[in-house]
N, C-alpha and C positions, 0 to 999 in steps of 0.2 A: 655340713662340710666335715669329711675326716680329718683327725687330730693329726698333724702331723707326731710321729714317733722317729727319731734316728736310731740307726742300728746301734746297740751296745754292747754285742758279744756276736765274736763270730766264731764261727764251729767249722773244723773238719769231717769229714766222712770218709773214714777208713775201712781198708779192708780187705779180703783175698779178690781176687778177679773171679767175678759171675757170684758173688754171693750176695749182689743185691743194692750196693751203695746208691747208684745214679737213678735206681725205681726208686728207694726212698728219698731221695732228693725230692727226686718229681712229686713224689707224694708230699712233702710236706713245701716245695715253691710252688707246687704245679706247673713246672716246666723242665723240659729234657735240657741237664743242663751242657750236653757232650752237642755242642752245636756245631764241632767241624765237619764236613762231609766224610773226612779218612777215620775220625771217630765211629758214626753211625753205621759208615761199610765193613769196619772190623771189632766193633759189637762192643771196643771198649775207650774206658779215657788215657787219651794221651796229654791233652794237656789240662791244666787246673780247669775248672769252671766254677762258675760261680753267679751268686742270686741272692735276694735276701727274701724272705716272708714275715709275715707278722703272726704273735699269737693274739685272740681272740679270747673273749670268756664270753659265755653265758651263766647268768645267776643260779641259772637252773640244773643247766647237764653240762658247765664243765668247757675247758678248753677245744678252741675248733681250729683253724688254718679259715677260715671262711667268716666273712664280715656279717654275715645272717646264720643264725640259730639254726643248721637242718631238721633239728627235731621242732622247737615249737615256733621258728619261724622268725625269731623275735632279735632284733641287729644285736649283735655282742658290742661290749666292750674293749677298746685295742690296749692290749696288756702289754706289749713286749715286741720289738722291731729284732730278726737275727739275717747276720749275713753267715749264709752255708757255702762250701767250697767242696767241691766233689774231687777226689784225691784218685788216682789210678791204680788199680791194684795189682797191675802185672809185672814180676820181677824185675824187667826190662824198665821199667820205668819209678825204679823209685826214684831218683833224685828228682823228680819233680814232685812225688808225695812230700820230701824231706824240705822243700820249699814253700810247699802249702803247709805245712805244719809248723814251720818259724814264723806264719803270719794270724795265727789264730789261738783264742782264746780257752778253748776246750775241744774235746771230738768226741763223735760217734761210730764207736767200732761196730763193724756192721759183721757178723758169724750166723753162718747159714745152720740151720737145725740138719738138716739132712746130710750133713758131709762129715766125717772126723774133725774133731778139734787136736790140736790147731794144724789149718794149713800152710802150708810156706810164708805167704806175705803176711795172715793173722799174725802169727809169732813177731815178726819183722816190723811191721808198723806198730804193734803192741808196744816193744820193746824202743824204737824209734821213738813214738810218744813219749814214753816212760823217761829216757835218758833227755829228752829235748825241753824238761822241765816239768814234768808229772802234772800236768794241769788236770783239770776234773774230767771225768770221763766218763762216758756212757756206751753201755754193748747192748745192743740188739740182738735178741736171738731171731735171726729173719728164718720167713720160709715154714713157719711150724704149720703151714696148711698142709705140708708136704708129708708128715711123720704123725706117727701114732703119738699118744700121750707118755709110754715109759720112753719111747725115743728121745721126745723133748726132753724129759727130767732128764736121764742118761749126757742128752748134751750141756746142758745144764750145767750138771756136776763135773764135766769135762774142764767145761771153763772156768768154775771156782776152782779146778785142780789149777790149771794154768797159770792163774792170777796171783795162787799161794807159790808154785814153783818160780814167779817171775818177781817175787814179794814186791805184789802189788796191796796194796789192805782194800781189801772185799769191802770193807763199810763205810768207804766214801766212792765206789762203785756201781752204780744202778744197772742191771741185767732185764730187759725188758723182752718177752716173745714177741714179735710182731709178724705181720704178713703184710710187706709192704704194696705188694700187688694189688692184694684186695682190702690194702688200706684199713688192716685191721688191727688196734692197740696202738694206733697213731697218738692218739691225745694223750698217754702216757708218756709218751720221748714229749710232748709240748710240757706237761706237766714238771719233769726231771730238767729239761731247758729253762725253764721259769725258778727253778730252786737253787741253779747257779749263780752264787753271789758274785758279783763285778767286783774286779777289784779295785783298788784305789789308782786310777790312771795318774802318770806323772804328765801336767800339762805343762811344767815350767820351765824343763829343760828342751835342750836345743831337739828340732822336730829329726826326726828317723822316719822316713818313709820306705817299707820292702815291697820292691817294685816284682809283681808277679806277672803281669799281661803288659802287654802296650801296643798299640792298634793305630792302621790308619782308618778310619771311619769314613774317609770319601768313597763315593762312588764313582768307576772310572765312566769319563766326559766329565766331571764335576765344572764348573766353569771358574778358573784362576782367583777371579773375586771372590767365588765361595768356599773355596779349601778351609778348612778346619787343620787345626794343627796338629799335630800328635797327641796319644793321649793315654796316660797309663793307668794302671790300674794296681790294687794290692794292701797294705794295711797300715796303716801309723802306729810306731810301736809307742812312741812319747812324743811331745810338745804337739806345736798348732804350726798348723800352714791355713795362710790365707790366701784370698784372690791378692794377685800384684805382685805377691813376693818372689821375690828373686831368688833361683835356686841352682842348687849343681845335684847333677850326676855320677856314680863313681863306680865302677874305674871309669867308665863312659865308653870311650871309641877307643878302637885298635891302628892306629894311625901312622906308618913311617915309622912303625917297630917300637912304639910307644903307645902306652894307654892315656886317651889324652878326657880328661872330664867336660862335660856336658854341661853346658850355662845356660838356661832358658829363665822364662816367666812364667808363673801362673794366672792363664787367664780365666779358668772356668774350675769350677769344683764340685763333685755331685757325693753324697752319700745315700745312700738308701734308694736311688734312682731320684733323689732330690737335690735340686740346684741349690747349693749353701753358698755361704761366705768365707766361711772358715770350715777346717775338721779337727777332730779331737780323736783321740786313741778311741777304738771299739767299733766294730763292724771290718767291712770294707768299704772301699771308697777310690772314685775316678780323681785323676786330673788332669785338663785342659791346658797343654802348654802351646808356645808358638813356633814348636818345634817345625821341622821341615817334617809333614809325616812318612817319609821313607825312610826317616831314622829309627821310627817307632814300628814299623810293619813287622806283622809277621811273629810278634814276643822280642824282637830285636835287643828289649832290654831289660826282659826279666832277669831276674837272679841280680838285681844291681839295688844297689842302696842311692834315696834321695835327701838331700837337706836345704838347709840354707846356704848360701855361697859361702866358703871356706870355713863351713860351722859343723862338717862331718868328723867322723873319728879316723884315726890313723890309717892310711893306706898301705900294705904293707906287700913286698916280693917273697918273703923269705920269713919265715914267724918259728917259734921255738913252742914245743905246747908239752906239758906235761899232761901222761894219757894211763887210762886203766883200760885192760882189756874187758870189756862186756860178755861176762861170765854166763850170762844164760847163752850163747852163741857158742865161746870158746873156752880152752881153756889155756893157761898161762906160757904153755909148752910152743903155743903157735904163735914164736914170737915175728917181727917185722925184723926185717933187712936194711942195712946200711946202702942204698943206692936201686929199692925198692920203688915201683911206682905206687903211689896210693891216690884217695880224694879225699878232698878235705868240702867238712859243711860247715858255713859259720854264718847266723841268721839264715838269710835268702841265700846266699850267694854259696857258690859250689866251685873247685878249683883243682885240677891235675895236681900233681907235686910230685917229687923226689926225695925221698929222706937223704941230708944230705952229710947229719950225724945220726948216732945215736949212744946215750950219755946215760949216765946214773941214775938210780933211781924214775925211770920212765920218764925218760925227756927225749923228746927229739926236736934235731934242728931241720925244718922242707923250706924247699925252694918251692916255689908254687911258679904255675903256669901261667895264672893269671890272678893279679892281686886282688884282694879284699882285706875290706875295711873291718876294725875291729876295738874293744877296748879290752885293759889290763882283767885275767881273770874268765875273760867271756866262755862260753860254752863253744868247744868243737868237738864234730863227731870226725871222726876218720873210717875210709870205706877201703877196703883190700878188693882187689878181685882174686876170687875163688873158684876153681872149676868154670872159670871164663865169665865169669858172672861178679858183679860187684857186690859183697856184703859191708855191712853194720861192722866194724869187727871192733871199735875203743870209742870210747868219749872220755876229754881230755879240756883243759883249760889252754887259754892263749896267757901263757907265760912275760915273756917278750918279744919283740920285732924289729926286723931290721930293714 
């Protein structure tokens, strides 16, 4: 019988659109993980996905994705359980990369050898990572089937240029060639995965759940008796959630011009596609509520924070954040307006706003469109649109709220 392993670290997969992220996926879940049909008809991800695989060892030749040895045959050992989340790379769609990467533990920047470095979202998600709490990282140079050998080195050096322009330090960085297609230099991204140390999960404090999917799982005729409740999906940033406990939603529902929170139960809990009792910070992870599932259809309630009933942190309309402009992007001259629209990212959750001051030394006061929850201090990015397009433009603390 296999051991079972829980996921302990989960990873992003970043990167420009068409340079490779969702092949490598596959290559290391073996599975496509863009399963919407509007996905597979326009060739990219819209929304998160996500999967976990395990790594393997063999004594002899080294880390595999596969429970048998293909060179000599012989069942490996299961090293390591990881939940991947494949990130969108098309302009249009960052904020939901900005969602997937407040729920994970490290990423893989995926740069194609054949293209200039960097391309628009390279730069973007680089720099997004970077600001969103510099966790460990890993670049693929995908695609070197496609380029001669001084091409590769040439790309290469592009991107050590990058990392020094965006003072990144190069030597807690691993730059791997691969060819994800033809699934070549696999076992080094499993190797550099394996040398990521976990950090110390805090399980004591009140649970944080960022709710990134949420699904109704019937099938339509389902028969009334057999409905399944809603069911969401996403990562525990701290404490434990168990089966039974009683939980809220937040902000929840938009109801009668009011955000009104979400009270259910947890009946069911799965990590790693395994039916647990409890979860603990690392990986990702499902949960089973008794919701009505036409509350949950659809993502209904991504981008929202879950806890225990009245054990979330502050919910806020209006927050005050002291902010720096993110100097690789801009510079200081392109400052923001007093009655300006912007967005604001804080964890998961993502919110319209208006700057409703703007004060001394880099402070403003937004009214947001729709609240999120937050503590003294926490990390917010702020996003201007530009040329009709939303950028990256400050990262900023949450001061205080009103």
């Amino acid at each position: 019988m296999d051991q079972i392993i829980y996921p302990d670290l989960s990873i992003i997969i970043l990167g420009h659109v068409d340079h490779g992220k969702t092949t490598l996926a596959k290559a290391l879940t073996g599975q496509w993980l863009s399963k919407h049909s509007e996905e597979i008809k326009r060739g990219l991800t819209i929304k998160l996905g996500y999967s976990d695989f395990t790594i393997y060892r063999c004594e002899d030749h080294g880390y595999f994705t596969e429970k048998i040895c293909p060179i000599c045959g012989k069942e490996n050992a299961i090293i390591k359980k990881i939940s991947v989340v494949d990130a969108p790379g098309h302009e249009s769609l960052l904020m939901i990369m900005l969602t997937g990467a407040a729920i994970v533990d490290a990423a893989i920047l995926v740069i194609a050898a054949n293209e200039p470095v960097p391309q628009p979202q390279t730069l973007e998600h680089l720099i997004a990572f970077k600001y969103m709490g510099n966790k460990p990282l890993i670049i693929v140079q995908n695609k070197i089937d496609l380029v001669s050998k001084e091409e590769a080195i040439k790309n290469y050096n592009d991107i050590i240029d990058l990392l020094k322009k965006l003072e990144i330090d190069i030597k807690n960085v691993k730059i791997i060639p691969i060819s994800a297609i033809n699934n070549i230099n696999i076992n080094y991204i499993l190797e550099a995965l394996i040398d990521i140390k976990k950090d110390n999960r805090d399980i004591n404090s009140d649970p944080i759940f960022l709710i990134s999917r949420s699904f109704d799982i019937n099938k339509p005729g389902t028969d009334i008796e057999k409905l399944v409740g809603g069911i969401l999906g996403g990562a525990l940033l701290k404490g434990k959630l168990k089966k039974d406990d009683n939980i809220e939603i937040r902000p929840g529902l938009f109801i009668d011009n009011q955000w009104k929170p979400i009270k259910t139960k947890i009946v069911s809990l799965k990590q790693g596609n395994i039916d647990v009792d409890e979860i603990i910070p690392g990986g990702t992870a499902g949960i089973g509520t008794n919701l009505d599932p036409f509350v949950t259809k659809e993502d209904t309630l991504a981008g929202q924070m879950l806890g225990l009933e009245n054990k979330l942190p502050n919910q806020y309309n209006e927050i005050k954040v002291k902010y720096e402009i993110i100097k690789e992007l801009f510079n200081s001259s392109e400052k923001m307006q007093k009655g300006e629209d912007i967005t604001v990212v804080l964890y998961n959750m993502i919110s319209n706003g208006i700057i409703k001051n703007m004060e001394k030394n880099n402070m403003i006061t937004i009214k947001l469109e729709r609240p999120i929850l937050g503590y003294e201090n926490d990390r917010v990015l702020i996003l201007r649109k530009i040329n009709k397009r939303w950028k990256i433009y400050a990262i900023g603390e949450l001061i205080n709220a009103v």
